[in-house]
C-alpha positions in Angstrom: -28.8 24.7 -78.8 -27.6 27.4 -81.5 -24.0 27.0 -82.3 -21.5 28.5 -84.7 -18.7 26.5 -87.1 -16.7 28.0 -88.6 -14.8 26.0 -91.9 -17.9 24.8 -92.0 -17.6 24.0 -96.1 -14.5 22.6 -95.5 -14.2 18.6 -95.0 -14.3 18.2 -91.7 -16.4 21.2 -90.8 -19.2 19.9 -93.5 -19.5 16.2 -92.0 -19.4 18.0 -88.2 -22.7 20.3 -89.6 -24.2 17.4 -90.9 -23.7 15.8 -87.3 -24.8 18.7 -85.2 -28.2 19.5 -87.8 -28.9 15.4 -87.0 -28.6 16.2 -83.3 -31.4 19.5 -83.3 -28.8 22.0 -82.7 -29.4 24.9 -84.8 -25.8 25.5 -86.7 -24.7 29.2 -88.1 -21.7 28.1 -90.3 -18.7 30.6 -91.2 -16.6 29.9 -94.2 -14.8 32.4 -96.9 -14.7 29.0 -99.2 -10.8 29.6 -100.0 -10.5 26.1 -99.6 -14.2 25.2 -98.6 -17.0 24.7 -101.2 -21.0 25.1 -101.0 -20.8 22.1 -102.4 -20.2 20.4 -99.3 -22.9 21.7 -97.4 -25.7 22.1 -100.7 -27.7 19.5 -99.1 -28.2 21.6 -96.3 -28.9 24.8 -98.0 -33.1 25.2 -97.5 -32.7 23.1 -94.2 -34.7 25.2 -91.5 -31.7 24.8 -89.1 -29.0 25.4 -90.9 -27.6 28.6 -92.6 -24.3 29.6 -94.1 -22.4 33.1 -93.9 -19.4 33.7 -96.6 -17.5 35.3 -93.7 -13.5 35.4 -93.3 -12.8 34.9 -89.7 -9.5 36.4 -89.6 -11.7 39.6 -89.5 -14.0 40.0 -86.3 -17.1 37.9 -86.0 -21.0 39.3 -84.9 -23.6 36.8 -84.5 -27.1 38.5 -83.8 -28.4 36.3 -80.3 -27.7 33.7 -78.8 -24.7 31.1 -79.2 -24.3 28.0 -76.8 -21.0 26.9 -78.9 -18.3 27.9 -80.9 -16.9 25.1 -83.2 -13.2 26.5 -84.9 -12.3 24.0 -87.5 -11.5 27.3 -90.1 -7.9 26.5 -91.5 -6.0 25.5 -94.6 -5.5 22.0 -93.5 -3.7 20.2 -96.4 0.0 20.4 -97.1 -0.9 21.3 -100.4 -3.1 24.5 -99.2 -1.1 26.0 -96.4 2.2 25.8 -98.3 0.4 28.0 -101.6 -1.8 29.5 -98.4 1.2 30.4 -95.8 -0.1 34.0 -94.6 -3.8 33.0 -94.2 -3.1 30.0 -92.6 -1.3 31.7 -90.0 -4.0 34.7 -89.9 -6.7 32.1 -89.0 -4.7 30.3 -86.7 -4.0 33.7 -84.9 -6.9 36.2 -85.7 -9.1 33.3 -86.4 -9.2 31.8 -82.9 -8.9 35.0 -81.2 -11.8 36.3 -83.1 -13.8 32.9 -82.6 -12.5 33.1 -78.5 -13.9 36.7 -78.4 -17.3 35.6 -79.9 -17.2 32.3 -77.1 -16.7 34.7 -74.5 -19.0 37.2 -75.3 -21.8 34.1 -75.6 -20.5 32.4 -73.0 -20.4 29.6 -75.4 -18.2 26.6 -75.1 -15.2 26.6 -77.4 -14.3 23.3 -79.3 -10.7 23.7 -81.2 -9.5 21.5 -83.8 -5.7 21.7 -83.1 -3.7 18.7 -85.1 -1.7 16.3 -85.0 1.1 18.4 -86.6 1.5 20.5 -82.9 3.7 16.8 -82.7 5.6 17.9 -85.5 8.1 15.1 -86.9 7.6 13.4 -83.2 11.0 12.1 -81.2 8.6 10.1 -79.0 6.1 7.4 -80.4 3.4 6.8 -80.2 2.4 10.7 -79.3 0.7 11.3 -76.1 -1.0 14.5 -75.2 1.6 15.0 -72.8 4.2 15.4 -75.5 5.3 19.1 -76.4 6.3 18.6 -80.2 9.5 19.0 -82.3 8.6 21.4 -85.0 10.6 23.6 -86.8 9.0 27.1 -86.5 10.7 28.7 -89.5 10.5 25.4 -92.2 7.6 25.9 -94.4 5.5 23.5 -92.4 6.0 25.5 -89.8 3.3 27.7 -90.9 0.2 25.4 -89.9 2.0 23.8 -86.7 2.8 27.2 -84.8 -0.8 28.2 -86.4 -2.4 25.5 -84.2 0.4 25.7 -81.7 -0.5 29.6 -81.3 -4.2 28.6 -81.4 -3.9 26.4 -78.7 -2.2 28.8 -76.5 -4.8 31.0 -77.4 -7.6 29.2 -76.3 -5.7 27.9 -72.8 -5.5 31.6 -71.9 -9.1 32.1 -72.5 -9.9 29.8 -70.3 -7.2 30.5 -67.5 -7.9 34.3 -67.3 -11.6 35.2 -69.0 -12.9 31.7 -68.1 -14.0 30.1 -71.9 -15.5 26.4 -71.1 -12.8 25.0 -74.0 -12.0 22.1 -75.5 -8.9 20.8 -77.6 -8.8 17.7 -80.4 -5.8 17.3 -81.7 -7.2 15.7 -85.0 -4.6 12.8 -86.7 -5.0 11.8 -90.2 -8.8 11.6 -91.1 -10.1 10.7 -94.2 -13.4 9.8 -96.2 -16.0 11.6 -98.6 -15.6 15.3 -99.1 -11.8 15.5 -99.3 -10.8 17.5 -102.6 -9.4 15.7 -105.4 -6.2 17.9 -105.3 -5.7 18.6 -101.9 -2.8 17.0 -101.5 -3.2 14.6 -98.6 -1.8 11.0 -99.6 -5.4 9.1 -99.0 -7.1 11.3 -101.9 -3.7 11.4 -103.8 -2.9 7.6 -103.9 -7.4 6.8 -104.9 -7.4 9.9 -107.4 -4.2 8.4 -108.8 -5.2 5.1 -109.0 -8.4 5.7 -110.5 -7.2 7.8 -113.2 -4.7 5.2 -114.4 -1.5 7.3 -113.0 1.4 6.8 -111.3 1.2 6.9 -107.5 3.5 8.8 -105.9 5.1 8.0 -102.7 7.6 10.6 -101.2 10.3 9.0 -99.8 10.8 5.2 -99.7 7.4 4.7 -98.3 8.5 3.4 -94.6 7.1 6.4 -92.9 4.1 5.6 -91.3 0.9 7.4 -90.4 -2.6 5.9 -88.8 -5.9 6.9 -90.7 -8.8 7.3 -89.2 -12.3 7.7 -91.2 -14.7 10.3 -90.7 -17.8 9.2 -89.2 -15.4 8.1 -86.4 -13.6 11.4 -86.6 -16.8 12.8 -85.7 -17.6 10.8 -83.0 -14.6 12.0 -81.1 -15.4 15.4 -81.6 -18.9 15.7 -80.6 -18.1 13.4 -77.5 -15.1 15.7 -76.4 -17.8 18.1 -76.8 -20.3 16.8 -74.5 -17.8 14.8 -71.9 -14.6 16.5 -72.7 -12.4 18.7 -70.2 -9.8 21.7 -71.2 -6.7 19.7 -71.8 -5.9 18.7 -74.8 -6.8 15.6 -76.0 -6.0 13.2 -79.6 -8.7 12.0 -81.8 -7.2 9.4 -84.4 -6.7 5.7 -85.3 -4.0 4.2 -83.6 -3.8 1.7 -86.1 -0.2 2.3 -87.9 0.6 1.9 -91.5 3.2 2.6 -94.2 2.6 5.2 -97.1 3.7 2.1 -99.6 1.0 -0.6 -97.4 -1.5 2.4 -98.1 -0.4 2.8 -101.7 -0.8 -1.4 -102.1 -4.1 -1.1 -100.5 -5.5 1.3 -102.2 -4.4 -0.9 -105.4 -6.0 -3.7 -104.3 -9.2 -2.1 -103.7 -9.5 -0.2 -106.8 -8.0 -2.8 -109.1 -5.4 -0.2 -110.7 -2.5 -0.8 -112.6 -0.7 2.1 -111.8 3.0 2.2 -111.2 4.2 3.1 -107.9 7.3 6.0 -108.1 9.7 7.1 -105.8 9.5 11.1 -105.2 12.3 12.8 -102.6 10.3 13.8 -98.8 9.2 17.0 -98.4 11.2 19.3 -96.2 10.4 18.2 -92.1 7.6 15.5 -93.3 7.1 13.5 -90.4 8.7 10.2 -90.4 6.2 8.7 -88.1 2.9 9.6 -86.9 0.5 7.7 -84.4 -1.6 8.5 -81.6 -1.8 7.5 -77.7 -5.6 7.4 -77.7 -5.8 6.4 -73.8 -6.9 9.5 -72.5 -10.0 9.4 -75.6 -10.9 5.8 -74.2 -10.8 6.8 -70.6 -12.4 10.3 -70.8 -15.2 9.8 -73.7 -15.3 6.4 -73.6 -14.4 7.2 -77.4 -12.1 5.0 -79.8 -12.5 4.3 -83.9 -14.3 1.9 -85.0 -14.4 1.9 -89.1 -11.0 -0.7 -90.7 -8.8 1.5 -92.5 -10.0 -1.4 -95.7 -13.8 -0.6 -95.3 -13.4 3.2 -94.9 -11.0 3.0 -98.4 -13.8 1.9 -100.1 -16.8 4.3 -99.2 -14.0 7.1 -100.0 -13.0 5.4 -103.0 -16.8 4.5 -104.5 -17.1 8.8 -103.7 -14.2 9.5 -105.5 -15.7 7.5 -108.9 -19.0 9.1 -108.5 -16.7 12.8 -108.5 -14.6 11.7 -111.4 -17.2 10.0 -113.7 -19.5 13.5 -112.8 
C-alpha cells in the first residue's frame, strides 16, 4: 500500500512513518518543518520506501499515482507552538484537512485524522467519553487548536456523509516519548529538560490538575489499529491512567536524580483542570489499550533527552 502523512517530521508523524515503513507500506510524507525537523525522519532518508516533500498543506496537495491512505497528523500541536503559531494552526486545521480530504477523495484513499483530546476542552464530565461534545472557549487563545481540530473533525464527517471518504477519527490524549522538542512546551519534556539541566521545575497552578500520559509506541498502536479495524466515529487513543502535574514533577525527580526546586507559576488562561480518557470503545472496537507504565516510558524519554542535551 502507498500512503501519504502529512506532519510527517513532526513527533507523532515521525514514529507513525517509522511504523508504516516497518509494515511495507510505501510512505510519501508532507511537512513544511515549521515545527517538524528532518531530523526526525534522517534515518529514513535513502530508505527505498520512504520519501519526504517540504510541502505546506494549507496550500492544495498533488500526489503523482496512486494513494491507498491519507494520514493528517500536520498541526502545531504544543501549547507553546499554536499560541506563537495561532493563524497557521487554524489554516491547517481548516485548509489542511480540506486539502488532505480532497486528495482522500480523489484517491479513494482512507482518511485517518488525528483530532485531540483538547475537542474536550476543560471537560465538565470525567472521565471524557467520545460521546462528550466539549466545553471550549472558541475565542480564548486555546481556542485556536480546539476549533482547529473541532473544524477538522467536522470536516472530515462531511466527507464521509456526502462524497463518501472511508474516515477515521483518534482523538489523541497526552502522548509522550523520544522525539518531543526540548522547548515545546508540553509538561513531560518541560519537567525532564528541567530536571536535567539542574533548573527549577515549573508547575502552573498548584499541581492538582491531572492528566493521563500515554507513551508512544502505544500511541501508535492505537492509531494503526483504528486504521485497520476502526469505523468513522470518533474514537480516544490515550492512557487512562490519571496523574497530578506535581506526582509527574516528583517522578520525573526520582528518576533523574535532580535536585531541582519545584515553583509555583499562575495556570494558563482555560488550561484544563482535568483530563482523562474513556477508552472503552478502543478496548471493544480494536481490541486496543496501552500497555507501557507511565515509570518505564519516563525513562526511555529521559535516557533520549541526555543523549540530546550531552550532543
Amino acid at each position: 500500500m502507498r500512503v501519504v502523512v502529512t506532519g510527517a517530521a513532526g513527533f507523532l508523524g515521525s514514529h507513525l512513518c517509522d511504523r508504516l515503513v516497518a509494515a511495507g507500506f510505501e510512505v510519501v510524507g508532507l511537512d513544511n518543518l515549521i515545527t517538524g525537523a528532518r531530523g526526525n525522519l534522517a534515518h529514513l532518508a535513502k530508505h527505498p520506501a520512504f520519501r519526504l516533500v517540504e510541502h505546506d498543506v494549507s496550500r492544495p496537495i498533488e500526489i503523482g499515482g496512486a494513494v491507498d491512505a491519507v494520514f493528517h497528523f500536520a498541526s502545531p500541536a504544543s501549547p507553546a507552538d499554536y499560541l506563537k503559531l495561532p493563524i497557521q494552526t487554524l489554516k491547517v486545521g481548516s485548509l489542511g484537512t480540506h486539502n488532505a480530504l480532497g486528495l482522500a477523495k480523489a484517491k479513494k484513499a482512507r482518511f485517518v485524522l488525528a483530532s485531540t483530546s483538547e475537542v474536550y476542552g476543560d471537560p465538565q464530565v470525567h472521565p471524557q467519553p467520545e460521546s462528550y461534545w466539549g466545553h471550549v472557549n472558541p475565542v480564548g487563545p486555546r481556542g485556536v487548536y480546539d476549533e482547529a481540530k473541532r473544524f477538522a473533525e467536522a470536516m472530515a464527517m462531511a466527507y464521509h456523509r456526502v462524497h463518501g471518504v472511508d474516515i477515521r477519527i483518534v482523538r489523541i490524549f497526552n502522548t509522550y516519548g523520544p522525539r518531543m522538542r526540548p522547548n515545546d512546551g508540553r509538561v513531560v519534556s518541560n519537567f525532564i529538560v528541567q530536571a536535567l539541566t539542574g533548573k527549577p521545575i515549573t508547575v502552573y497552578g498548584d499541581g492538582s490538575q491531572t492528566r493521563s500520559f500515554c507513551y508512544v509506541d502505544d500511541l501508535i498502536d492505537g492509531v494503526m489499529a483504528a486504521f485497520e479495524r476502526g469505523d468513522p466515529a470518533p474514537i480516544n487513543l490515550g492512557n487512562p491512567t490519571e496523574f497530578t502535574v506535581r506526582e509527574l514533577a516528583d517522578l520525573v525527580l526520582r528518576l533523574t536524580g535532580s535536585k531541582s526546586p519545584v515553583v509555583f507559576e499562575p495556570l494558563p488562561q482555560d488550561d484544563p483542570k482535568q483530563r482523562r480518557p474513556d477508552i472503552t470503545r478502543a478496548r471493544d472496537l480494536l481490541g486496543w489499550e496501552p500497555r507501557v507504565s507511565l515509570e518505564e516510558g519516563l525513562r526511555r524519554t529521559i535516557g533520549y533527552f541526555r543523549e540530546l542535551l550531552a550532543a
